[in-house]
C-alpha positions in Angstrom: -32.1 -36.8 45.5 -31.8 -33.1 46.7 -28.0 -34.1 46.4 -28.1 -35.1 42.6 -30.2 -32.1 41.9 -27.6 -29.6 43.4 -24.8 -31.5 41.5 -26.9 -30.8 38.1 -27.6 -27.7 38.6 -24.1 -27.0 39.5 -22.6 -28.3 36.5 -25.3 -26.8 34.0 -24.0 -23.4 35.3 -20.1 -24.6 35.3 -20.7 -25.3 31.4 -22.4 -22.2 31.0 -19.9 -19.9 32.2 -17.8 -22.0 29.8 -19.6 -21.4 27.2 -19.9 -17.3 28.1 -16.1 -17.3 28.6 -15.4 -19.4 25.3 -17.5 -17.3 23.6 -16.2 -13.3 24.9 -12.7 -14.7 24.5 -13.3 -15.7 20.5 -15.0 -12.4 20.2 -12.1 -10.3 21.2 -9.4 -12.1 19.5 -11.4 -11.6 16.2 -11.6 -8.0 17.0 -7.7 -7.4 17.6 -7.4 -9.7 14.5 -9.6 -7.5 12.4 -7.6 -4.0 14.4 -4.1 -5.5 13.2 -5.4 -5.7 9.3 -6.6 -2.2 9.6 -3.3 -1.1 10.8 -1.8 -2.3 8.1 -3.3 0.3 6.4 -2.6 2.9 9.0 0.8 2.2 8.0 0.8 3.0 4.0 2.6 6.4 3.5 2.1 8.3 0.4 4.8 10.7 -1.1 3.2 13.1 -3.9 5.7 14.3 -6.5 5.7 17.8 -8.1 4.0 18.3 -11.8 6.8 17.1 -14.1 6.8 17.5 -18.0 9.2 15.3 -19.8 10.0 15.0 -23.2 9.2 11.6 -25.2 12.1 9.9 -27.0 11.9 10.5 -30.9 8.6 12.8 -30.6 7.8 16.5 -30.2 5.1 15.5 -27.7 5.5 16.1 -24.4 4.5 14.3 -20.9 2.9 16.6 -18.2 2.7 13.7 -15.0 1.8 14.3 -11.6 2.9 11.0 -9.2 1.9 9.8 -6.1 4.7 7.5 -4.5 3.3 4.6 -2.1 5.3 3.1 0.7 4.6 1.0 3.3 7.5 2.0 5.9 7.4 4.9 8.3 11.3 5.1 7.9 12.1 4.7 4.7 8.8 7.4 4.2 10.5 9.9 6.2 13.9 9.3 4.4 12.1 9.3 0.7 10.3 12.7 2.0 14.0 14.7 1.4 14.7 12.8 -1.4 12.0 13.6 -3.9 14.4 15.1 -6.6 16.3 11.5 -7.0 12.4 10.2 -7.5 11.6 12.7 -10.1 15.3 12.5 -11.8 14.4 8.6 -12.1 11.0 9.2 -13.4 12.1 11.3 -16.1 15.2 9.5 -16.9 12.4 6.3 -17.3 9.8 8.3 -19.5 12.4 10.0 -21.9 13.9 6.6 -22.9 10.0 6.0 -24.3 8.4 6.0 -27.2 5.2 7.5 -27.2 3.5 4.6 -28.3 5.2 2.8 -25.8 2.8 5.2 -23.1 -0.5 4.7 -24.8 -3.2 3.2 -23.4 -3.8 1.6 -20.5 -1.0 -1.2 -20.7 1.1 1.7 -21.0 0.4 3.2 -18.3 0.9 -0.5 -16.4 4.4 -1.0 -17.6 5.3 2.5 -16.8 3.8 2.4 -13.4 5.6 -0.8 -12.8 8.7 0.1 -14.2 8.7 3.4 -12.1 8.2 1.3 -8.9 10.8 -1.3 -9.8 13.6 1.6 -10.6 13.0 3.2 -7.3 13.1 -0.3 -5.7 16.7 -0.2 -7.2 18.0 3.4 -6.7 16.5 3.5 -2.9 17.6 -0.4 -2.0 14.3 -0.7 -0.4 11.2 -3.4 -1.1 8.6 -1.0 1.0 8.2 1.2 -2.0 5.0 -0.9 -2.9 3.0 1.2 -5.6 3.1 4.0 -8.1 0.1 5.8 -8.6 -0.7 8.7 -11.6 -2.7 11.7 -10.3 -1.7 13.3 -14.1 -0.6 11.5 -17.2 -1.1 13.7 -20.1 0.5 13.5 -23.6 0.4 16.3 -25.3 
């Protein structure tokens, strides 16, 4: 009986080391998951665009916009970073063919943002431009 005992006791702690090992091993791989989200983050870049006033097409009104360029690509951040005059050329090239109800509201602001980030997409040949954001949009 001392035999069956040892066996028992034997396997009970086999099981539980296991269980321990199962367990730390599950735990770390959901930590590197949760570290390789957050560098995804780490890895947004943002390019912010001088104050720019543009005209509005048909309209003594004026546009004063301040833009914040997002893009997910170290590379293509550092190339963008020399090129900001192309980003602002496009940006006004894109506002001064608007009307200025075409830049009311907040659907306005939508399309333009979108439109902005799809021309750049275009000019620069490169999907990692991934968002346009307004830090100024006034009409005046």
């Amino acid at each position: 009986m001392d035999t069956k005992k040892i066996i028992l006791v034997v396997v009970i702690v086999v099981l539980l080391l296991f269980a321990i090992a199962g367990f730390a091993l599950g735990f770390s791989g959901y930590k590197n998951n949760g570290d390789k989200n957050n560098n995804k983050d780490a890895e947004k870049n943002y390019i912010t665009l001088e104050e720019m006033y543009c005209n509005i097409k048909d309209s003594k009104k004026i546009v004063k916009i301040k833009t914040t360029i997002e893009i997910n690509n170290k590379n293509t951040y550092e190339e963008l970073e020399g090129k900001q005059f192309l980003m602002r050329n496009e940006i006004n090239k894109i506002i001064r063919s608007k009307e200025e109800n075409e830049l009311q509201g907040k659907e306005g602001q939508i399309a333009l943002q979108n439109e902005i980030k799809e021309n750049l997409i275009k000019l620069f040949d490169d999907e990692s431009i991934t968002n346009v954001f307004f830090d100024d949009l006034i009409i005046q």
